[in-house]
C-alpha positions as CSV (number, residue, x, y, z in Angstrom):
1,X,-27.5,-44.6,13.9
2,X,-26.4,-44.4,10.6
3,X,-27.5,-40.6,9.8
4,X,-25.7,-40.1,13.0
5,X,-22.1,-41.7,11.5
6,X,-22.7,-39.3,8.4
7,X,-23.7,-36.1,10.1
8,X,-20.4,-36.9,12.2
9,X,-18.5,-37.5,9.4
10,X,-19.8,-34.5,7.4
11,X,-18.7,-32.2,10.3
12,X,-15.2,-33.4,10.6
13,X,-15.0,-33.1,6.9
14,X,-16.4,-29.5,7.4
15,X,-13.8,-28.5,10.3
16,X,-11.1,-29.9,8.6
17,X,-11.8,-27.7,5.5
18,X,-12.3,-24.5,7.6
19,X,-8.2,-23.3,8.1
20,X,-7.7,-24.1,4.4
21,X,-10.6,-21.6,3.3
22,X,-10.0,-18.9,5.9
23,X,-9.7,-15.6,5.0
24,X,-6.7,-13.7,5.3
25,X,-7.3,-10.4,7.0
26,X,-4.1,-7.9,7.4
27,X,-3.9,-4.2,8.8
28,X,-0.4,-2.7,8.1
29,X,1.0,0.9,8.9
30,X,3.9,2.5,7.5
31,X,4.8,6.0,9.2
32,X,7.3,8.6,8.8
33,X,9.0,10.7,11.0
34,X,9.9,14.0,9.4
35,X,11.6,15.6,12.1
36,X,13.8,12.7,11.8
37,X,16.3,13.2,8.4
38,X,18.0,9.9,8.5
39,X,14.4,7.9,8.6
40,X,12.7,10.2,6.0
41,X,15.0,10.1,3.7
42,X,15.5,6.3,3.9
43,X,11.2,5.9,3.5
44,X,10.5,9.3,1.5
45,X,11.6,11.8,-1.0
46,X,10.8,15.2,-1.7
47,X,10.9,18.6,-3.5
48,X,14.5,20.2,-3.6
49,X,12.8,23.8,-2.0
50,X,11.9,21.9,0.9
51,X,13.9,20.6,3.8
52,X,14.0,18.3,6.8
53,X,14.6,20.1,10.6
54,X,13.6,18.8,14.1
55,X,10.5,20.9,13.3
56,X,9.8,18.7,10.0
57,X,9.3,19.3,6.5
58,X,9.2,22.8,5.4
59,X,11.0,25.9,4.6
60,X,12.7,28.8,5.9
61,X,10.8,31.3,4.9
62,X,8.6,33.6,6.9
63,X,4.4,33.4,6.8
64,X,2.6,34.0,4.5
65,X,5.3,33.5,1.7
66,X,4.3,30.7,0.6
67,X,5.4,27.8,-2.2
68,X,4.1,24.5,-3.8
69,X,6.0,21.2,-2.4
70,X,5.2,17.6,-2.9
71,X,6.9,15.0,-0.5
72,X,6.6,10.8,-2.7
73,X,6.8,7.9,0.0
74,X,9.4,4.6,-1.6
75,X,7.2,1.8,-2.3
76,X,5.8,0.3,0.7
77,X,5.4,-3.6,0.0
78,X,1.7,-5.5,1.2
79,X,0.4,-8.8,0.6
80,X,2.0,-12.2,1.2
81,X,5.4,-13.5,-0.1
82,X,3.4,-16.5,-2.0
83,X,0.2,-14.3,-2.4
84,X,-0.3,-10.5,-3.8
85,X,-3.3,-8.3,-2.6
86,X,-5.6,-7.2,-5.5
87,X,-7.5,-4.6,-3.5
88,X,-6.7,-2.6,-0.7
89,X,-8.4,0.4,1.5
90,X,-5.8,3.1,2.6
91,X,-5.9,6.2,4.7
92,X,-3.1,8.4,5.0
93,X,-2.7,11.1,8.1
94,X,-0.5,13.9,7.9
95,X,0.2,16.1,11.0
96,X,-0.4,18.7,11.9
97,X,-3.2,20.2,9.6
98,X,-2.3,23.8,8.4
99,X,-3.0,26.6,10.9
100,X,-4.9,29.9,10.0
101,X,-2.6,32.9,8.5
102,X,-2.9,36.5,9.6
103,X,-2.2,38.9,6.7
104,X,-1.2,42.3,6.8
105,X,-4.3,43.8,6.1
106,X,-5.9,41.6,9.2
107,X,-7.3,39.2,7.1
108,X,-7.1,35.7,8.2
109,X,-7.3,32.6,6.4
110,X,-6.5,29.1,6.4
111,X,-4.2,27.3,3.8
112,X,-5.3,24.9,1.7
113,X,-4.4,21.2,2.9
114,X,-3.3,20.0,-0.1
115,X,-4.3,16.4,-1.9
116,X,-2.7,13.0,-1.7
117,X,-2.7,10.5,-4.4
118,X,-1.7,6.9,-4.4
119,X,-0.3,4.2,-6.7
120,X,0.3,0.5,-7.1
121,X,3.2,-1.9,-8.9
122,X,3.6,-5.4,-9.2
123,X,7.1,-5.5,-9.0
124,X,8.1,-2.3,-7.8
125,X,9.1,-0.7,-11.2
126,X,6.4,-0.8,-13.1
127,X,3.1,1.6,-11.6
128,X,-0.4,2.4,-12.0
129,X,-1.0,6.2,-12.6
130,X,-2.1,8.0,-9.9
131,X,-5.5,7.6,-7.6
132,X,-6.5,10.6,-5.6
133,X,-7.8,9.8,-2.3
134,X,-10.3,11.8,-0.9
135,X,-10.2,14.2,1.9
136,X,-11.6,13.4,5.4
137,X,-11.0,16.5,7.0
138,X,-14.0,17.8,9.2
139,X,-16.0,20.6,7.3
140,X,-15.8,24.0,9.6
141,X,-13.3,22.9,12.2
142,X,-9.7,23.2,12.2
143,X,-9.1,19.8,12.5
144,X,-5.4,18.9,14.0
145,X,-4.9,16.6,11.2
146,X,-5.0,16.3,7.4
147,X,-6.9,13.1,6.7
148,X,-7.3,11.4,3.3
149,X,-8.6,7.8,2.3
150,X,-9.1,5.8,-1.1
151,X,-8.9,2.6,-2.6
152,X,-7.1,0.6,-5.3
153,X,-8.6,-2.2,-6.5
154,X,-7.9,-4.4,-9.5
155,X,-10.6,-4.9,-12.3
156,X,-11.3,-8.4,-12.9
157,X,-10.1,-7.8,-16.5
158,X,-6.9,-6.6,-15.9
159,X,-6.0,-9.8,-14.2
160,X,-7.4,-12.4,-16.6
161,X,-4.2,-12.9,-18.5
162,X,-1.9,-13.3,-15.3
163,X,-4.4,-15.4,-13.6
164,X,-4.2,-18.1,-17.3
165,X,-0.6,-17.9,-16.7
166,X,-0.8,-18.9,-12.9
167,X,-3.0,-21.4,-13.6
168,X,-0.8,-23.3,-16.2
169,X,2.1,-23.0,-13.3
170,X,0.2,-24.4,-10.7
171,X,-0.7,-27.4,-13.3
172,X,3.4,-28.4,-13.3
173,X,5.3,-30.0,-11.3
174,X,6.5,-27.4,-9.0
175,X,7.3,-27.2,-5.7
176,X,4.3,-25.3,-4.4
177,X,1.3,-24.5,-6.7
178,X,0.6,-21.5,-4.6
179,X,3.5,-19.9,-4.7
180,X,2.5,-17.2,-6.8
181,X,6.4,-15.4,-6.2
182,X,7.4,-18.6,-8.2
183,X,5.2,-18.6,-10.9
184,X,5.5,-14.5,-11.3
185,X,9.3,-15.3,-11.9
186,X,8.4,-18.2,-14.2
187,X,6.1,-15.6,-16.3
188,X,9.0,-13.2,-16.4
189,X,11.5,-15.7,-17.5
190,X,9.0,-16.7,-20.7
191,X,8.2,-12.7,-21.1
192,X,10.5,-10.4,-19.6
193,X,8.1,-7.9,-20.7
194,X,5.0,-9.0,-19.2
195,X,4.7,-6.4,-16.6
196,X,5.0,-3.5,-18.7
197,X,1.5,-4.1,-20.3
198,X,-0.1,-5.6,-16.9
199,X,-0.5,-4.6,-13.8
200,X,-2.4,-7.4,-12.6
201,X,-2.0,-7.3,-8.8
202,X,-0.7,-5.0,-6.0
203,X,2.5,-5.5,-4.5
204,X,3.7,-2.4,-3.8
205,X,2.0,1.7,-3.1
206,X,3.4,4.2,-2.4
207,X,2.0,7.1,-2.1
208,X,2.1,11.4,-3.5
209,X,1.4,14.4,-1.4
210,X,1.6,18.0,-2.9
211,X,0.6,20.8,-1.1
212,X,1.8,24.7,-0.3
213,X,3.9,25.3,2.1
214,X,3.8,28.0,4.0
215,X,6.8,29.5,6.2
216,X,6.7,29.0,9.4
217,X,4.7,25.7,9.0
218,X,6.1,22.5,8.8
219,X,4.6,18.9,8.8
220,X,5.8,16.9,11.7
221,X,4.9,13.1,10.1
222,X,3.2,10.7,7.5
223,X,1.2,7.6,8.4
224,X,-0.9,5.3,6.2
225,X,-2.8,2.7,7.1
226,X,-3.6,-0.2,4.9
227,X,-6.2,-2.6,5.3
228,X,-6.7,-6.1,3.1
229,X,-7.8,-9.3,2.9
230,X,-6.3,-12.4,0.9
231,X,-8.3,-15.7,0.5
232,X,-6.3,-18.4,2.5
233,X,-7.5,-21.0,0.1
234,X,-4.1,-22.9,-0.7
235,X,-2.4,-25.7,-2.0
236,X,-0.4,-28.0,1.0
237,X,3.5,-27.7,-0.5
238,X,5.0,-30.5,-1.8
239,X,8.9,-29.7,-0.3
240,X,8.2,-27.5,3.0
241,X,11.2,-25.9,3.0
242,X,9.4,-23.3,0.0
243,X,7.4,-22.2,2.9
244,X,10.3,-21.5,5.5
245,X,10.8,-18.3,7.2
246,X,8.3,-17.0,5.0
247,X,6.0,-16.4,7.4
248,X,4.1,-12.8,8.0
249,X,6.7,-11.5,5.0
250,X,5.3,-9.2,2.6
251,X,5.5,-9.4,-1.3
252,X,8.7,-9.3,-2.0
253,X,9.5,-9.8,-5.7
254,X,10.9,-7.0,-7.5
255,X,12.2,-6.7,-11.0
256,X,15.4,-7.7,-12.1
């Protein structure tokens, strides 16, 4: 009987812990429509040669003249409010993939796709140089789409000083000892400078694309697709109002 009472015990124990050591899983996509000027240019920018129609992005030259563009996504916040990712898988999807080019001579060939590279910031004004992703595209088919995917992940290193730091504000008395949106702005207010020589978390990618542009080809839309997970271990608040209408809401601290 008395094993019984303890096995019992121990799997209440067990159950109870479970929702505070879940893992947070999270699949986010952030899409652009570049047929559509008024979106694109609120979520993208791009090289002064090119130009947005109901066609997309491109120019008005003829095939096969053809030039070098680049179209840069804003920063594109992941993550929690009260917890940053440090690693996250991305694919990107531009459509539609470039279409073969007749020349004069009868030659035909099809353009190159181009590459996209991608980026992460803490506080969406300092960044990480730039990560090329790696090409998915299908070898010998002319695939409708130009597919890329990557990773960013944070060496274990390059957060040991933030993590120190984190760890001495969860120790006060504070509100919430996971916030970690509190204690990034209580490590900015003892080292305004902190970010500029870490990058200890991401908070924020955006992403590159360069590529030629041909005339008569434009690229109709953007889409990446992010894929993360946070560990849901936390600490119960001590006032609950830190935690309200923070719920689902991505990183959101930016510097001042």
């Amino acid at each position: 009987m008395k094993n019984f009472l303890r096995g019992g015990l121990f799997c209440a124990a067990l159950i109870a812990a479970i929702p505070a050591l879940a893992t947070i899983v999270e699949f986010k996509q952030h899409s652009i429509d570049l047929t559509n000027s008024r979106e694109a240019a609120a979520r993208a920018t791009w090289s002064d040669k090119l130009e947005i129609t109901e066609k997309g992005l491109g120019f008005k030259g003829a095939g096969p003249e053809t030039i070098d563009g680049r179209l840069q996504t804003k920063p594109f916040a992941i993550g929690l409010s009260w917890r940053p990712a440090t690693a996250v898988t991305l694919h990107a999807e531009i459509s539609p993939a470039p279409k073969p080019i007749k020349l004069d001579n009868g030659q035909v060939y099809t353009p190159y796709e181009g590459r996209v590279y991608a980026r992460y910031s803490p506080d969406s004004k300092h960044w990480s140089s730039w990560q090329a992703l790696k090409s998915d595209a299908p070898a010998g088919t002319n695939a409708a789409k130009r597919l890329f995917s990557g990773e960013l992940n944070i060496p274990q290193r390059d957060r040991e000083a933030y993590w120190k730091l984190v760890s001495e504000y969860s120790s006060r008395d504070v509100p919430w000892q996971s916030d970690e949106e509190a204690a990034v702005k209580w490590i900015v207010a003892q080292d305004p400078k902190f970010f500029e020589n870490n990058l200890p978390f991401i908070g924020y990618v955006e992403f590159l694309f360069e590529a030629p542009f041909q005339g008569g080809q434009r690229i109709s839309s953007f889409k990446a697709n992010f894929n993360y997970a946070l560990s849901g271990l936390h600490a119960i608040p001590k006032d609950k109002s830190v935690e309200r209408g923070r719920e689902g809401t991505p990183w959101r601290y930016q510097a001042p």
